[in-house]
TIVEXMI-374902 format. One record per residue (C-alpha): x, y, z; residue number from 1. Coordinates in nm, 2 decimals. Layout:
REM TIVEXMI-374902
       c1       c2       c3   resi
        X        Y        Z    NUM
...
***
This chain:
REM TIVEXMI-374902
       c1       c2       c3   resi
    -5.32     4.30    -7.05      1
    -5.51     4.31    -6.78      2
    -5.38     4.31    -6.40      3
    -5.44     4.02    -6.18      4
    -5.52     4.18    -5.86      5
    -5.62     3.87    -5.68      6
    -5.28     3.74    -5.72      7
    -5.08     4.10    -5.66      8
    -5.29     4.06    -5.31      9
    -5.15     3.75    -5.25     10
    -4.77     3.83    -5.28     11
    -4.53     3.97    -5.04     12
    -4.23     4.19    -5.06     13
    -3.94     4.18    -4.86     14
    -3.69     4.48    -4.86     15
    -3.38     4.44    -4.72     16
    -3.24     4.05    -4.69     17
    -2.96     4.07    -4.38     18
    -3.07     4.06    -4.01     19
    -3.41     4.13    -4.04     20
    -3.47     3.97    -4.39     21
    -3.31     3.68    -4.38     22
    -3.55     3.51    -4.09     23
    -3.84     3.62    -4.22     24
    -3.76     3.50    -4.56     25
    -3.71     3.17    -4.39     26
    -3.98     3.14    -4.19     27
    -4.22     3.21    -4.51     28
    -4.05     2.98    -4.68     29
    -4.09     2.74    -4.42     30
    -4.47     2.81    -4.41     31
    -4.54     2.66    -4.75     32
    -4.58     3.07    -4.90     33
    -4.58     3.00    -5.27     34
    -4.37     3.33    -5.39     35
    -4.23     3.64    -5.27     36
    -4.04     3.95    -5.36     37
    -3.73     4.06    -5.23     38
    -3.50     4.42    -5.26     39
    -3.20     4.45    -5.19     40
    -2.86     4.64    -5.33     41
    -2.55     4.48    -5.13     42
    -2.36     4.19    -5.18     43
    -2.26     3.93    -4.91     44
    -1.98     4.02    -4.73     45
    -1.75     3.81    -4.51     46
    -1.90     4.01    -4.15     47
    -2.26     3.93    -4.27     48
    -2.25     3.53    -4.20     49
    -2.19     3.52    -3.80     50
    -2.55     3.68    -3.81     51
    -2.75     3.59    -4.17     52
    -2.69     3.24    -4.14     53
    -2.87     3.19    -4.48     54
    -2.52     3.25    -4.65     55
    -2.21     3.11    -4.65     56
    -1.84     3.14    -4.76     57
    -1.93     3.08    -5.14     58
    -2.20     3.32    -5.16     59
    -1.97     3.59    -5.08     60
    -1.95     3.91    -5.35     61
    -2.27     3.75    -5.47     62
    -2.58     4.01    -5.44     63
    -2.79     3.92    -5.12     64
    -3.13     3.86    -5.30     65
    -2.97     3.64    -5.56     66
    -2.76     3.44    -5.29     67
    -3.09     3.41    -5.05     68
    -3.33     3.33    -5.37     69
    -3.10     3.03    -5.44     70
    -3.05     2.90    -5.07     71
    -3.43     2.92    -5.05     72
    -3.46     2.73    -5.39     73
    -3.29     2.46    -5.22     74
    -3.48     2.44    -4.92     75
    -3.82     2.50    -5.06     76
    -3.81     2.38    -5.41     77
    -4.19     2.54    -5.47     78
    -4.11     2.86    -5.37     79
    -4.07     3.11    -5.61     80
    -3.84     3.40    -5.50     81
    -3.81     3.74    -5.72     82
    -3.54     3.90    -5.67     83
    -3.43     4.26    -5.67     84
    -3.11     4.45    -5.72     85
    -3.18     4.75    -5.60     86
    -3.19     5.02    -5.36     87
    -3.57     5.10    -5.28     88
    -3.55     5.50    -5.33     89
    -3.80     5.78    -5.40     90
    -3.75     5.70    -5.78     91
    -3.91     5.31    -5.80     92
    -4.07     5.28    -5.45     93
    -4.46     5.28    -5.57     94
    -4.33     5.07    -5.92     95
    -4.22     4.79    -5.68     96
    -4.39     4.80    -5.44     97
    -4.74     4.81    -5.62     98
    -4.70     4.48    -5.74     99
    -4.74     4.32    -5.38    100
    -5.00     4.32    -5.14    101
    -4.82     4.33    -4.84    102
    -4.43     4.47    -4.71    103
    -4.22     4.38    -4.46    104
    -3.99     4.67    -4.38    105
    -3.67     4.43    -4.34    106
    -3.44     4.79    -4.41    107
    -3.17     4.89    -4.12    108
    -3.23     5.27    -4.31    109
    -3.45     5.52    -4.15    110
    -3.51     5.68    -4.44    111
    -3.65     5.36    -4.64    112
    -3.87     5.30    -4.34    113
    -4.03     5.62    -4.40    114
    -4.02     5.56    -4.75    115
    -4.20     5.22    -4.75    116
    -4.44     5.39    -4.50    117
    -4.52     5.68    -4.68    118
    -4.52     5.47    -5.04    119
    -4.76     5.16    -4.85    120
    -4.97     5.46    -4.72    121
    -5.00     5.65    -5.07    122
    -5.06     5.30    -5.23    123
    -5.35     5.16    -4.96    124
    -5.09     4.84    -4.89    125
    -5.02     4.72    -4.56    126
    -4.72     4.70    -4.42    127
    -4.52     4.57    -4.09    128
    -4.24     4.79    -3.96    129
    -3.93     4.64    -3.76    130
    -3.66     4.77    -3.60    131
    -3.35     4.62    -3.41    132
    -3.11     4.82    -3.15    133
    -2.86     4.64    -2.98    134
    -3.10     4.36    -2.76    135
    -3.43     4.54    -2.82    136
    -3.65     4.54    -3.12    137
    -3.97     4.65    -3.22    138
    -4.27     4.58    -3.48    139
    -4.60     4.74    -3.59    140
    -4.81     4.63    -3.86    141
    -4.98     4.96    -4.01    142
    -5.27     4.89    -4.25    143
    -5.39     5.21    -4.43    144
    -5.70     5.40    -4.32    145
    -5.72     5.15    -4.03    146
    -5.44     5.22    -3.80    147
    -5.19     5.49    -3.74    148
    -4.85     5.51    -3.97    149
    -4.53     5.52    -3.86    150
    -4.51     5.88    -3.89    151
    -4.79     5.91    -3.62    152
    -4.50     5.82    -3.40    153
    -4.22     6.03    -3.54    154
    -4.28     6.30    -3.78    155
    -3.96     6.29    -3.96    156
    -3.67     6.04    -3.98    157
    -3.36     6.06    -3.70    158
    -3.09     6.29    -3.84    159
    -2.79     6.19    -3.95    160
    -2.62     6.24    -3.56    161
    -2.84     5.98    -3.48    162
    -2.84     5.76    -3.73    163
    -2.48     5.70    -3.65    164
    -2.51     5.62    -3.33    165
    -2.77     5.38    -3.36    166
    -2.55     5.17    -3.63    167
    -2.23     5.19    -3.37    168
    -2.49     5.01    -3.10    169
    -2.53     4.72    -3.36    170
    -2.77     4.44    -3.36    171
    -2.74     4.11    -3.21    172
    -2.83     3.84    -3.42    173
    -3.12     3.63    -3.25    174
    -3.27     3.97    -3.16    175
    -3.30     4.03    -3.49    176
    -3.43     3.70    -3.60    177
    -3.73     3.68    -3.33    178
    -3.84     4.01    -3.50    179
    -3.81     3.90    -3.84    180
    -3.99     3.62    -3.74    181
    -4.27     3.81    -3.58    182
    -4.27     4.04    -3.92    183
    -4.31     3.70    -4.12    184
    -4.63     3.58    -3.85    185
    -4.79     3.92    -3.97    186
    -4.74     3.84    -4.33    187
    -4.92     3.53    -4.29    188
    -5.22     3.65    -4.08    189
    -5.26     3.89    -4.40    190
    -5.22     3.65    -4.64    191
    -5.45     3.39    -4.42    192
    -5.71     3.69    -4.39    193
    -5.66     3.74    -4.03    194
    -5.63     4.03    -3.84    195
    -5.27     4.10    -3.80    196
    -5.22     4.10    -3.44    197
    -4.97     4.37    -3.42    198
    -5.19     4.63    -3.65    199
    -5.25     4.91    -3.42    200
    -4.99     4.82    -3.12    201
    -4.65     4.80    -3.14    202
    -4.46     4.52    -3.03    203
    -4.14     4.60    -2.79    204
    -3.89     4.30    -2.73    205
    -3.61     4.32    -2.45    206
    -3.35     4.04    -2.46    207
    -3.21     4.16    -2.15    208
    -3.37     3.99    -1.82    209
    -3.51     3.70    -1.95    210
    -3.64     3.86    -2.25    211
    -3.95     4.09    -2.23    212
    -4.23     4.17    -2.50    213
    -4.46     4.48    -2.47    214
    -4.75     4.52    -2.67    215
    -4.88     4.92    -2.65    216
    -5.20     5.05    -2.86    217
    -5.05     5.34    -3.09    218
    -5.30     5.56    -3.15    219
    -5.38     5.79    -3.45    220
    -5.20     6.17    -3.48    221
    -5.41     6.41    -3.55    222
    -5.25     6.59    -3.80    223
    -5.03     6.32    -3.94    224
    -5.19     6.33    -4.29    225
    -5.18     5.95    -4.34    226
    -5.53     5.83    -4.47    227
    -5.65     5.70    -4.09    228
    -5.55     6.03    -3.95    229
    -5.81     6.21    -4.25    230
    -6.06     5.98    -4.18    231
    -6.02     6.03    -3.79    232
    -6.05     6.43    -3.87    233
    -6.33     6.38    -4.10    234
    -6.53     6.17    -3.83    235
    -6.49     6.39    -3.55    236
    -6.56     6.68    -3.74    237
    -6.90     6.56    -3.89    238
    -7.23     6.66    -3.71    239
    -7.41     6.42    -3.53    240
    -7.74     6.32    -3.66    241
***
């Protein structure tokens, strides 16, 4: 059978459905997006509702995507929602995530985010990164061969040291959801075919003080070994005419 890449191009997938997730899942749905993807492995738990106000008392010990894909049923009877029970590891990465054209890192893991990075990189399919700490957050949209990766920023993931310490410094919850919102804004763009305006700059959000955004231009590494950072090499090392 063969593969309908016009529609692959058209779909989105969601990993991870809590803080970041959830808004973004909502603000698609609210957008009129026809269908989307979404991975996740936990269940709903009674600490997850003050913040992912998508679920409620009797979706708890009900998995997140199956709980989210029903609340958005109701909302949005047209939207189609596939959901996945999973964790998004080294060992189904590129299966999923080649059947969409477009990610939005929703994961509170370091290591996924360099997963999704590195698999979206391997794969030529964009991607928008997020990140919450405590009352900042941040987002990136990286498109490959265009713009620089995540790991043009940090070579390797956090250690474990500080992986802890950024999940004892939390999120807050509307942090979270302007972020996720963002992420879903840069979905659109894509699927709209217009430049996402955070590919190439990274977006910086301070809730303290009024609330602050940043945009800086992130440039390529040299070195990095993502397909922009080649092509950059390639470029400056060819002759001039």
């Amino acid at each position: 059978m063969a593969i309908d890449t016009q529609r692959i191009a058209s779909r989105l997938l969601i990993v991870g459905s809590g803080g970041l997730g959830v808004p973004a899942a909502i603000a698609l749905g609210r957008a009129g997006v026809s269908e989307f993807g979404v991975v996740d492995p936990d269940s709903v738990e009674l600490s997850n509702l003050p913040r992912q106000v998508i679920y409620g008392e009797s979706d708890i010990g009900t998995p997140k995507v199956i709980a989210l894909s029903r609340s958005l049923r109701d909302r949005y009877p047209a939207l189609e929602v596939h959901p996945h029970q999973c964790e998004l590891d080294a060992s189904n990465a590129a299966q999923l995530i080649s059947d969409y054209g477009f990610v939005i890192d929703a994961t509170d893991n370091p290591v996924a985010k360099f997963l999704i990075n590195d698999t979206c990189v391997a794969l030529g399919i964009p991607f928008v990164y997020g990140g919450v700490l405590g009352m900042t957050g941040q987002a990136m949209t990286v498109i490959p061969s265009k713009t620089a990766c995540l790991r043009c920023l940090f070579e390797e993931p956090p250690d474990a040291a500080e992986i802890a310490s950024c999940r004892d410094a939390g999120i807050i919850g509307p942090v979270a959801g302007a972020i996720g919102e963002a992420q879903a804004t840069e979905a659109l763009r894509w699927l709209r075919r217009d430049a996402p305006a955070l590919s190439g700059k990274m977006m910086s959000y301070d809730a303290t003080g009024g609330g602050r955004v940043r945009l800086t231009p992130i440039s390529v590494r040299p070195g990095c070994g993502c397909a922009a950072a080649t092509l950059a090499t390639s470029a400056a090392q060819r002759p001039e005419s």
